[in-house]
N, C-alpha and C positions, 0 to 999 in steps of 0.2 A: 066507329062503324064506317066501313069505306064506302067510298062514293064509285058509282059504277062510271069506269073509264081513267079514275082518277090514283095513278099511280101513287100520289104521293101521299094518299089518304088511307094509311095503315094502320087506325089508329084505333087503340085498346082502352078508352077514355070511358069513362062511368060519365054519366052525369051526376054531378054535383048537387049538395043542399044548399050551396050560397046563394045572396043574394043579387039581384041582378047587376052587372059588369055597368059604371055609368061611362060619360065618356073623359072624364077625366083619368078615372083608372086606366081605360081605353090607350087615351093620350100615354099615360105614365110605361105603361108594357108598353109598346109601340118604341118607347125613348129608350126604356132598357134592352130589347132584343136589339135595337139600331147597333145600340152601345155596344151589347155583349156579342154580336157577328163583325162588327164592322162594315154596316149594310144600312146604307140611306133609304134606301128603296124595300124597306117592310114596312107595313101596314097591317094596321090591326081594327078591326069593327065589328059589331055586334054579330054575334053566330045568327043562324036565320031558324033554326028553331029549339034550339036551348037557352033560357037566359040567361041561367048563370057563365055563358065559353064567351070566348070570343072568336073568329077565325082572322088566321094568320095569311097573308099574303105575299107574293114577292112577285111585281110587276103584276101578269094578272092569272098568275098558279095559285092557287090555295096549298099551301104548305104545308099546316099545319094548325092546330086547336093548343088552345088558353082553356082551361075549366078554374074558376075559383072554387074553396072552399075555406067555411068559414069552422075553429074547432076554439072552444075555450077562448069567445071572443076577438082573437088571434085570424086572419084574414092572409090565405097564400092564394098561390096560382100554381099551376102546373102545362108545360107547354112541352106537345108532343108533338112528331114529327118523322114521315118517314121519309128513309132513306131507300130507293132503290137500286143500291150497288152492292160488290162484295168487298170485301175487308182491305183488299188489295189496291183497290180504286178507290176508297171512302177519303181521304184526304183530299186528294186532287178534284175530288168531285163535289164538296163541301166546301175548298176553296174559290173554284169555278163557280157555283151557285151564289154564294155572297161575294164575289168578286172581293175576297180578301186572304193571301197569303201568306198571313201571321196566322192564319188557322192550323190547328195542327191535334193529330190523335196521338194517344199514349196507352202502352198497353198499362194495366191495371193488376196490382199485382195480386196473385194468387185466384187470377178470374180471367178465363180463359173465352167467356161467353159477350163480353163487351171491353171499350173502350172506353178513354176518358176525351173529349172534345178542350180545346183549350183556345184560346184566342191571347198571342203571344203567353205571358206570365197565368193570365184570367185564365180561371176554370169556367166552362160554361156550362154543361153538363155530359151525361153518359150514352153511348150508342149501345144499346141490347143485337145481340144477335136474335131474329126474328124467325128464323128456321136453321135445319139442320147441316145445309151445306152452305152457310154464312153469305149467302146470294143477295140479301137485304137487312136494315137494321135499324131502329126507334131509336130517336133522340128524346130523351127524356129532359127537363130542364125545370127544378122548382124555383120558385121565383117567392120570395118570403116579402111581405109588407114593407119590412125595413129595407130590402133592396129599391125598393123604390120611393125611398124617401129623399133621396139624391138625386133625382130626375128632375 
């Protein structure tokens, strides 16, 4: 649900049936987005009224949302995020924001509606095209349990 004034707040997020986000898991996404942008400067804390999200920051932009869910035991995250560019400028502008230029988009093949994100070799997740004349675009990113057991 976007936030009024807030460009970057595109986001087509359900809430979640998980359990509430503590601050270790907090801690753990926080290390892993650091990891997967190459960006010291994200920060992650409790959403202010969903339990199960977290919100995303960078400096002091709200970014993007973390939703946990929990299926078969089994415990992921999901972290959205928009973009306000078109396809043309989405690299350069995704580098600019996390000040890291091992970032880099790949078209995906047999899919003409998004891209793949990548930081050097790492995949990090997919940009959705968000309307029809590719003016802006959702970064989608799951984040599975086991990813964060290396943080």
């Amino acid at each position: 649900m976007p936030l009024a004034g807030d460009p970057w707040q595109t986001l087509r997020l359900k809430e979640g049936a998980g359990r509430p986000m503590d601050k270790a898991e907090m801690a753990k996404l926080r290390a892993h987005l650091r990891r997967s942008f190459g960006c010291d400067d994200i920060q992650v804390q409790p959403h202010s009224r969903k339990k199960d999200a977290a919100e995303v920051t960078l400096g002091e932009a709200r970014i993007g949302e973390i939703v946990a869910d929990e299926e078969d035991g089994d415990r992921s995250f999901f972290f959205e995020m928009g973009v306000p560019v078109g396809r043309a400028d989405l690299q350069g502008f995704l580098r600019k924001r996390f000040g890291n230029d091992k970032l880099t988009i790949a078209a995906r093949m047999k899919k003409t509606d998004s891209v793949e994100l990548n930081n050097g070799p790492d995949h990090i997740g997919v940009l959705t095209v968000d309307d029809a004349k590719a003016q802006s675009y959702t970064l989608e990113m799951a984040i599975l349990d086991i990813d964060l057991d290396d943080v």
